[in-house]
NULO-335282 format. One line per 10 residues: number of its first residue (from 0); their letters; for each residue x, y, z of C-alpha. Coordinates in steps of 0.25 Angstrom, whole numbers, plus 2048, in hexadecimal, padded with zeros to 3 digits. Layout:
N
NUM	a	X/Y/Z  ...
// end
This chain:
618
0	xxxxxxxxxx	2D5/E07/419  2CB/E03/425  2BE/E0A/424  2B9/E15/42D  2B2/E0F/43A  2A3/E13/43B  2A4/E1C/446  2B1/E24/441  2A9/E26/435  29E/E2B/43C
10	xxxxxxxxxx	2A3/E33/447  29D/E40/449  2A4/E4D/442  29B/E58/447  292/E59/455  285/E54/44E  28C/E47/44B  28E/E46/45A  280/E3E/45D  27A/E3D/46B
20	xxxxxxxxxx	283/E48/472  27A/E54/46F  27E/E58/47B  28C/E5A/47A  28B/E5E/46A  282/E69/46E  28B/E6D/479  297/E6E/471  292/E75/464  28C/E80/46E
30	xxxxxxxxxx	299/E82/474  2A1/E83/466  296/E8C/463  299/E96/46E  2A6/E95/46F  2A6/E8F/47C  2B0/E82/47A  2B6/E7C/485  2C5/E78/486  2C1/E69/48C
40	xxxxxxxxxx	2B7/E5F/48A  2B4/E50/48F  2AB/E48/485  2A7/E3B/48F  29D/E32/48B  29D/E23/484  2A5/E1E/47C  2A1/E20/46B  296/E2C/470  29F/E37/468
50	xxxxxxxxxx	2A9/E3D/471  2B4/E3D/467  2AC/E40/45E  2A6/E4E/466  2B4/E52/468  2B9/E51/45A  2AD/E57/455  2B0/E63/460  2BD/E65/45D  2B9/E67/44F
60	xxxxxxxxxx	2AE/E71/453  2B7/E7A/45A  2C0/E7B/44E  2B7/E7A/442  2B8/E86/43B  2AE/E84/431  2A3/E8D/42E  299/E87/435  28F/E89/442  291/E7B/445
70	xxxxxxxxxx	29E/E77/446  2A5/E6C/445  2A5/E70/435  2AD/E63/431  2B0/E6C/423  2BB/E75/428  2CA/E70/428  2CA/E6F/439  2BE/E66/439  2C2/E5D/42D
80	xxxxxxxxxx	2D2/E5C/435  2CB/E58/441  2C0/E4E/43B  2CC/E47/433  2D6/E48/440  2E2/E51/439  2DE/E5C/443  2EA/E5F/44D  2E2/E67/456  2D9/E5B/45B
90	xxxxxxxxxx	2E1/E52/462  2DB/E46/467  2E2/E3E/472  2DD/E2E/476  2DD/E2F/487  2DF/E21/486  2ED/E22/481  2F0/E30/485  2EE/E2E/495  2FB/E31/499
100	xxxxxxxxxx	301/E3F/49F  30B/E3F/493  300/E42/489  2F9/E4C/490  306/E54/494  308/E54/483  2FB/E58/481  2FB/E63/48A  308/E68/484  301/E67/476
110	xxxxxxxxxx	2F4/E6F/47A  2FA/E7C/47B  2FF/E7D/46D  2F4/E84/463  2EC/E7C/459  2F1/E7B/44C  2E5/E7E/444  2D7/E7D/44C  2D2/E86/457  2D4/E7C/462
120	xxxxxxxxxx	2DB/E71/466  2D2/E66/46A  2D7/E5A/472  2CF/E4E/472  2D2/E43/47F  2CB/E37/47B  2CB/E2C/486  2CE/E38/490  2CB/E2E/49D  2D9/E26/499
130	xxxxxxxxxx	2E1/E32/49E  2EA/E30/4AA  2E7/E38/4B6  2F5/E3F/4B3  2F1/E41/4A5  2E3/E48/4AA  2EB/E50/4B4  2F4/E56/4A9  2E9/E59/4A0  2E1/E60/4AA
140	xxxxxxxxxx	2E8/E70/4A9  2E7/E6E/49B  2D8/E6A/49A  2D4/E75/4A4  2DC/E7F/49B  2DF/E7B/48D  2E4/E86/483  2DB/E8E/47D  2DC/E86/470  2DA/E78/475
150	xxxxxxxxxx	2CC/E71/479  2CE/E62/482  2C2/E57/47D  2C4/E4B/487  2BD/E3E/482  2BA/E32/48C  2B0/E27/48F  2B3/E29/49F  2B1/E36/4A4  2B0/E2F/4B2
160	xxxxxxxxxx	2C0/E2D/4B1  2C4/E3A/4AE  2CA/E45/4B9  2C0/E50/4C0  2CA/E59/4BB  2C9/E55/4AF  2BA/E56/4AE  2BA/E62/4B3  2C0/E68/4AA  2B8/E65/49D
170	xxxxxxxxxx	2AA/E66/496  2A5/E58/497  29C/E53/48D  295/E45/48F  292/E3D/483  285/E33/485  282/E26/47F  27C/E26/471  26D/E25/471  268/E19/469
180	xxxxxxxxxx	25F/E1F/45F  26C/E29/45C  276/E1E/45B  26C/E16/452  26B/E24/449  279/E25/446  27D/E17/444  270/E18/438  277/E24/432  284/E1B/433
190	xxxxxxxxxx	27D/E0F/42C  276/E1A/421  283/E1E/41C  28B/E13/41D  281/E09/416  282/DFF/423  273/DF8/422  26F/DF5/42F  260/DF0/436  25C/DFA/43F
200	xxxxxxxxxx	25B/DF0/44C  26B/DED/449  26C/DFB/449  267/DFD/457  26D/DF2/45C  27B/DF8/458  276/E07/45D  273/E00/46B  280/DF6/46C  286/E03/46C
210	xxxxxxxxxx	282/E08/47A  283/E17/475  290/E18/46E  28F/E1C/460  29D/E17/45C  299/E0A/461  28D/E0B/45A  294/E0E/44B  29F/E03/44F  296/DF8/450
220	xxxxxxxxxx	28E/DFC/443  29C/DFC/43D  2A0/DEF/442  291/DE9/43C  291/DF1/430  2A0/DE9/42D  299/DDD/42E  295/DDB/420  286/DDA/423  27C/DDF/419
230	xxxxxxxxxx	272/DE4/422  277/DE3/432  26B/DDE/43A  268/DDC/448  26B/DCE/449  279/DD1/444  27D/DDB/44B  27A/DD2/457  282/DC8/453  28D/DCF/450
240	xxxxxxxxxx	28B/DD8/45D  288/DCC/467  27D/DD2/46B  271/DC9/470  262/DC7/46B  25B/DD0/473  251/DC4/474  25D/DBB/47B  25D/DC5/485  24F/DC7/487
250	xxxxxxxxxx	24E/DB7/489  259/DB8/493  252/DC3/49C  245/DBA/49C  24E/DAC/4A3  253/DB7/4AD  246/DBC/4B2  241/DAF/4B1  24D/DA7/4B7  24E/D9E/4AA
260	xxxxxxxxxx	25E/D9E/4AD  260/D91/4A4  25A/D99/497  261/DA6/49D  26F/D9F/49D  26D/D97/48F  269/DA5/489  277/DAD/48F  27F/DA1/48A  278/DA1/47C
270	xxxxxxxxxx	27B/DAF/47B  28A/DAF/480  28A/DA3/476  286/DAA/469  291/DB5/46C  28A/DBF/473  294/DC8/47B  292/DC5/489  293/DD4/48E  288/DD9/484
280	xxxxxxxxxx	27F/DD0/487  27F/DD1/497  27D/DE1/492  272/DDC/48A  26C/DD4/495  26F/DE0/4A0  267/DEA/494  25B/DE2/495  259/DDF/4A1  25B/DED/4A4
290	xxxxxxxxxx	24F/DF0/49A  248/DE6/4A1  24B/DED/4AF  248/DFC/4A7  23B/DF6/4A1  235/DF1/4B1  238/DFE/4B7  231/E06/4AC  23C/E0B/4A4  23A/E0D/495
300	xxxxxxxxxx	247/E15/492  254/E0F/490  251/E04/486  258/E09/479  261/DFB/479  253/DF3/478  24D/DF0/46A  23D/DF1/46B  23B/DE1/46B  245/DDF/475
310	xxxxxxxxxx	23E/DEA/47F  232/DE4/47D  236/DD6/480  23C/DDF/48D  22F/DE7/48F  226/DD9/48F  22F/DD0/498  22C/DDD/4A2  21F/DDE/4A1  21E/DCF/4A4
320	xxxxxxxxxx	224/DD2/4B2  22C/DC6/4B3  237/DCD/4BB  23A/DD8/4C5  242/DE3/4C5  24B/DDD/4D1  24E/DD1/4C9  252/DDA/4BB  25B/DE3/4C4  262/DD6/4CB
330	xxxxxxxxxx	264/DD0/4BD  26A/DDD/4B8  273/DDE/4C3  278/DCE/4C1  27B/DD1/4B3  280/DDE/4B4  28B/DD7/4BF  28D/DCE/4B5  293/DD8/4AC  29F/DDA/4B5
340	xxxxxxxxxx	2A3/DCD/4B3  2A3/DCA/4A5  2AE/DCE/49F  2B5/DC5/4A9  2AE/DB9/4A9  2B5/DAD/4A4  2A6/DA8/49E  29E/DB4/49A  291/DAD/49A  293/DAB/4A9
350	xxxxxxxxxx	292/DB7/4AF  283/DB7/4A6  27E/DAB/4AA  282/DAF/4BA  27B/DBC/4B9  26E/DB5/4B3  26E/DAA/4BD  26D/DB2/4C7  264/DBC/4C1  25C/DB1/4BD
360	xxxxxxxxxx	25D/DA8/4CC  259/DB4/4D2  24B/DB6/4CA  247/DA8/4CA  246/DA9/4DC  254/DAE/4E1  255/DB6/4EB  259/DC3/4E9  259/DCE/4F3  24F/DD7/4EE
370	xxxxxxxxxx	246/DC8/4EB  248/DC4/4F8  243/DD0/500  237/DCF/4F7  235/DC2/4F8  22A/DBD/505  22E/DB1/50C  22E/DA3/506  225/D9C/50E  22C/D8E/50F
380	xxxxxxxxxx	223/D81/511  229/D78/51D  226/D6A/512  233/D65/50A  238/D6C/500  238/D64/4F2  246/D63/4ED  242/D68/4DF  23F/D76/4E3  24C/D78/4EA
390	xxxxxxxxxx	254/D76/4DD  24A/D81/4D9  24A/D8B/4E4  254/D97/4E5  25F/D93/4F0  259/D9D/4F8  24B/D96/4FA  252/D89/4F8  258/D8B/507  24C/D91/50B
400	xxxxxxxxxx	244/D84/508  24F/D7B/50F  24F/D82/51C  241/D81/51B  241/D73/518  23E/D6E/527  232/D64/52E  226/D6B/52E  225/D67/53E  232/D6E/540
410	xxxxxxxxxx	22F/D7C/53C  23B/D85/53D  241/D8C/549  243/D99/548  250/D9E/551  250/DAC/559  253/DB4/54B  247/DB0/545  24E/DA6/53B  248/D9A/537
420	xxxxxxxxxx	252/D90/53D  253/D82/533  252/D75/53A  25F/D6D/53B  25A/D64/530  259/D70/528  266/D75/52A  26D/D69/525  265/D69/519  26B/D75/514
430	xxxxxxxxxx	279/D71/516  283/D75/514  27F/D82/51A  27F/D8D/510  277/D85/505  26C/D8F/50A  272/D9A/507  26D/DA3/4FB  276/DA3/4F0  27E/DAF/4EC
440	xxxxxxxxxx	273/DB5/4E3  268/DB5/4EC  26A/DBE/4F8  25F/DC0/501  257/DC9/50A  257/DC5/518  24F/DB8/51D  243/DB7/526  23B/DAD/52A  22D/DAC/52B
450	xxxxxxxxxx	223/DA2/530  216/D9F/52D  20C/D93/533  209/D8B/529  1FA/D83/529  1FF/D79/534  206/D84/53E  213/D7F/537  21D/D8C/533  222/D8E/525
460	xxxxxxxxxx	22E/D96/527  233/D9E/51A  243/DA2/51A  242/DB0/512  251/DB3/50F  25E/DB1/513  25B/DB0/522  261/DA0/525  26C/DA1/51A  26F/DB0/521
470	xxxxxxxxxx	273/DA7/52D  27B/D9A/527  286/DA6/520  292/DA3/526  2A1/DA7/523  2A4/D9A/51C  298/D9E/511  29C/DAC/510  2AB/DA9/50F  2A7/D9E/504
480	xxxxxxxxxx	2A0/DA9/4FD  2AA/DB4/4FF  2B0/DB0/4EF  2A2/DB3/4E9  2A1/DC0/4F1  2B0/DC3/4ED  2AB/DC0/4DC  29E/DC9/4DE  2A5/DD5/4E4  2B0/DD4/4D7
490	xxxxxxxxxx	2A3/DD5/4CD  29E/DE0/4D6  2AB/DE9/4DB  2B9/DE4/4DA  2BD/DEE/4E3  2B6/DEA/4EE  2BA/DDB/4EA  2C9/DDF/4EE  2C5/DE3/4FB  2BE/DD7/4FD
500	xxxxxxxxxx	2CC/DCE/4F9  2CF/DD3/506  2C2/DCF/50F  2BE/DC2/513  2B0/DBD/51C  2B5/DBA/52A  2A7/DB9/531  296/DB8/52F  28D/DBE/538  27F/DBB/533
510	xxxxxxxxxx	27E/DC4/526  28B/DCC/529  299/DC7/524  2A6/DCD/52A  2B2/DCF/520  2BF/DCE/524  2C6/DD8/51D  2D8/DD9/51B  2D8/DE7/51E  2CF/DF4/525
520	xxxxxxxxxx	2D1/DF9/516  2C8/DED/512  2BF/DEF/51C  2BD/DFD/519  2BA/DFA/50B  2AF/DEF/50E  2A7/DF9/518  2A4/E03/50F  296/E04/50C  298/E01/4FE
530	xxxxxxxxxx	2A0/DF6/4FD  29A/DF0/50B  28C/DF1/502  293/DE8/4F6  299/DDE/4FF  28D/DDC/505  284/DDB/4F8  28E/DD2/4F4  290/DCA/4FF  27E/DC6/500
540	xxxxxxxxxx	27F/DC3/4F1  28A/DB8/4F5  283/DB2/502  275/DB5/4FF  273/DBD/50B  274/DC9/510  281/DCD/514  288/DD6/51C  297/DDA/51E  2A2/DDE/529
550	xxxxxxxxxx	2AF/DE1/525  2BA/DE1/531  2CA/DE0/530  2CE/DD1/52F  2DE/DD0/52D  2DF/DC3/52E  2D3/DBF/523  2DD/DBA/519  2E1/DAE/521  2ED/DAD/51D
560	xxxxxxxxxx	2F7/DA4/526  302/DAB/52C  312/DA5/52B  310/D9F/539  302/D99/537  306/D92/52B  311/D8A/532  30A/D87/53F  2FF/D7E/534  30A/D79/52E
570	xxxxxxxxxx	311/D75/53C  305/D74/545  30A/D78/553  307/D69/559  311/D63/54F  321/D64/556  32C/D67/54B  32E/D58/548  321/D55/543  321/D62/53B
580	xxxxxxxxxx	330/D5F/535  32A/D50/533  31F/D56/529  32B/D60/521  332/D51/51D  326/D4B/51C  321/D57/511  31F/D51/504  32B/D5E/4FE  334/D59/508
590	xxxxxxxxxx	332/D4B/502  332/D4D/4F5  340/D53/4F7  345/D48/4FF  341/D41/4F1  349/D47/4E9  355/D47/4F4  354/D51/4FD  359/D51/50B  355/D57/518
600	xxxxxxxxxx	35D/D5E/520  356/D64/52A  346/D68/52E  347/D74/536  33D/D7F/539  33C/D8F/53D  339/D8E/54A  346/D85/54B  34F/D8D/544  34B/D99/54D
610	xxxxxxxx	34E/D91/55A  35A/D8C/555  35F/D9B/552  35B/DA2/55E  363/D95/567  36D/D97/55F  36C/DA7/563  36B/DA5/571
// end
């Protein structure tokens, strides 16, 4: 016979067993008290916080008939039937695979009929959010007025999915997250009685793997007390969790913030290597830098997952003001976009080491937007550039040192806008012409130009953002770019993806690109505020300048060839029907079947037919 699991062993029989919900056990024992039951609840809250439990523990309160002020008894013959399940007055149905309209209608036939030997009938939906709509509408007469007798307890994880009808109709309780300090109090009660020795730091570890959910919590100390250990320590029950060091993860938030990406990208790889779980330990990373971000803005709340060496570890590399609060929130955001991809990706490790790359690119001199408005204007000397700083600059300042890579007795003319116009020489330096262009990670605020006379009257000229490369985006660079846009906008919102299946770039003026969209349905789509918002974000990201976009109506934007099109490429107009009837017997099909003795009869064409048909007519 398989032994009880942990936490059906321990599941709470009376409301005191029911930790951290004080405010829904208090509630409830005051209505039973009172007499004030009501004929339909929802318990909604995260999963293994105690709603099953809360209802079972309910439907025995308002049946127990035991001599006591504080029922649930669980001494009487009611609460004994329904703690070992051989009531028929509870009935617990699983939403999951009771959704459909046939199982309501039976259950609402069933409800009439009187108990058969407690004072109410309790009906407990568990999953209630599975239910189809047709399901819900059946059920809704009924849960506004059940019989007398009956009492409706709906269970679900997903309040958000359930009909305003629905909701309106019943008492909702919210079930919170387990504190820490609780979670950790039952899971010692657990080990006491059971006889499971266990370190106190594995202890926590296991309280905090759980996110709040006591079942989770009792499942993964019943998974590590069946491991045979003598004493379960911390290391193991990293091991066996594929959890990592809280050291690794410090070490890999120091080569971010200080742009060591060779370290950073050996580290993520050793981790993946020693079996560590891909999506915990890009939550582990997101945890810690969220510490990081808390600890910089003055927060000291909201670091129950930390132990006390790891947050001080946090609290020094703060102190040390290595790093801003712009550069934690963009590294955040990076990993956090990684997350939608991961389960997808044919390499996990990848979608990492892109989201520290370009956290890490951008620290070590990229040029974000919120950087780049901060930053003053380079000043660039007019002597050559050695080739070695190049290699080490950002793209960004590597075009800007190129433009300004020119004679010092040619200083640069500056057209009617107020740009800096390269010399010829310059321009054909930086061929081919989008080699100065930011890449997709840096976009940029917009560029100025200033001048300042040097010691010999001579003008340094510094190129602040994107002002030159703003001018050399074309419709070529943008529609080469378009499938990186497209890729970006799945990770961000498929919808708006779908849409833009249907859109195309058809034209560049300055920083605005017009989209050619199928249908006014399309256009209609983009120009909402929202959306045109996203495109936009998206579309800067990509060129690394600011864009802006203008959708129109463009039937045509598919290119497809018509029927007619295609045979005048085939046939060009200035060939007669002889040189075209030459190239038919001279195709290398038509050959291949003279091969294998095939003959020609005739060669004859459409327009030939029809003229030979309408002769014949007249």
């Amino acid at each position: 016979m398989p032994t009880q699991a942990l936490y059906n062993k321990w599941r709470g029989q009376t409301f005191d067993d029911i930790l951290g919900q004080e405010h829904i056990t208090t509630t409830l024992r005051n209505q039973i008290k009172a007499g004030r039951i009501g004929h339909a609840y929802l318990f909604a809250g995260l999963r293994g916080t105690g709603k099953t439990s809360t209802a079972r523990i309910l439907a025995k309160a308002v049946n127990c008939i035991g001599q006591t002020d504080n029922p649930p008894c669980n001494q009487c013959s009611i609460c004994r039937s329904i703690t070992e399940g051989r009531s028929l007055d509870l009935i617990e149905i699983d939403g999951a695979s009771n959704r459909g309209i046939d199982e309501i209608r039976d259950l609402r036939d069933k409800v009439a009929f009187a108990p058969s030997e407690c004072r109410y009938k309790v009906y407990v939906i568990d999953e209630v959010h599975m239910l189809t709509n047709e399901a819900f509408n059946a059920l809704l007469k009924t849960l506004e007025e059940p019989p007398a007798h009956a009492i409706f307890i709906l269970c679900t994880t997903e309040p958000h999915r359930l009909p305003d009808t629905v909701l309106s109709r019943c008492q909702r309780f919210d079930f919170r997250r387990g504190p820490l300090p609780v979670i950790l109090q039952k899971l010692r009660l657990i080990c006491e009685n059971e006889g499971i020795k266990i370190s106190d730091e594995a202890l926590e570890m296991i309280a905090r793997r759980a996110t709040g959910s006591f079942r989770d919590a009792e499942s993964l100390l019943d998974q590590l007390a069946a491991y045979g250990l003598e004493e379960i320590t911390l290391e193991q029950v990293r091991g066996i969790l594929g959890v990592a060091p809280p050291t690794l993860i410090g070490q890999l938030a120091r080569c971010l913030i200080s742009g060591d990406v060779p370290t950073g990208m050996r580290l993520i790889n050793q981790a993946l290597d020693n079996g560590i779980e891909p999506h915990q330990f890009l939550t582990e990373i997101l945890d810690y830098l969220r510490g990081l971000m808390l600890l910089s803005i003055g927060g000291e709340d909201g670091f129950q997952s930390f132990d006390e060496e790891t947050l001080a570890e946090m609290r020094r590399l703060t102190q040390e003001g290595a790093f801003s609060l712009d550069t934690l929130v963009r590294a955040i955001k990076l990993f956090n976009d990684a997350g939608l991809g991961l389960r997808t990706a044919a390499r996990p490790q990848l979608s990492l080491e892109l989201a520290f790359l370009e956290a890490a690119n951008r620290n070590e001199g990229g040029a974000s937007p919120e950087d780049t408005a901060k930053r003053p204007a380079p000043m660039v000397a007019s002597e050559p550039v050695p080739a070695e700083s190049l290699t080490q600059q950002a793209p960004a300042d590597r075009a800007t040192s190129l433009i300004a890579k020119t004679a010092p007795s040619q200083p640069p003319h500056v057209g009617d806008a107020g740009l800096a116009q390269p010399p010829k020489e310059t321009v054909e330096e930086l061929s081919p012409p989008y080699t100065s262009v930011a890449s997709p990670s840096i976009p940029d605020a917009g560029p100025r130009v200033q001048e300042k006379a040097g010691p010999e009257g001579l003008s340094d000229v510094g190129v602040e953002g994107p002002s030159v490369r703003a001018q050399q985006l074309t419709l070529d660079w943008v529609r080469g770019k378009w499938q990186q846009v497209l890729m970006r906008m799945k990770a961000l919102d498929p919808k708006l993806r779908a849409i833009l299946n249907s859109v195309r770039p058809i034209e560049v003026h300055g920083d605005t690109i017009t989209l050619g969209c199928e249908a006014s349905f399309h256009r209609d789509r983009l120009v909402e505020e929202k959306r045109r918002e996203i495109v936009e974000r998206v579309l800067s990201e990509v060129m690394g300048v600011t864009c802006h976009i203008r959708c129109v109506v463009d039937k045509g934007q598919r290119e497809t060839a018509k029927p007619g099109q295609a045979k005048e490429e085939l046939f060009p107009p200035k060939e007669g029907r002889e040189e075209a009837r030459r190239k038919l017997l001279d195709h290398p099909v038509v050959k291949e079947l003279e091969k294998r003795g095939g003959q020609i009869s005739k060669v004859s064409f459409v327009e030939e037919e029809k003229e030979n048909d309408s002769g014949q007519q007249g």
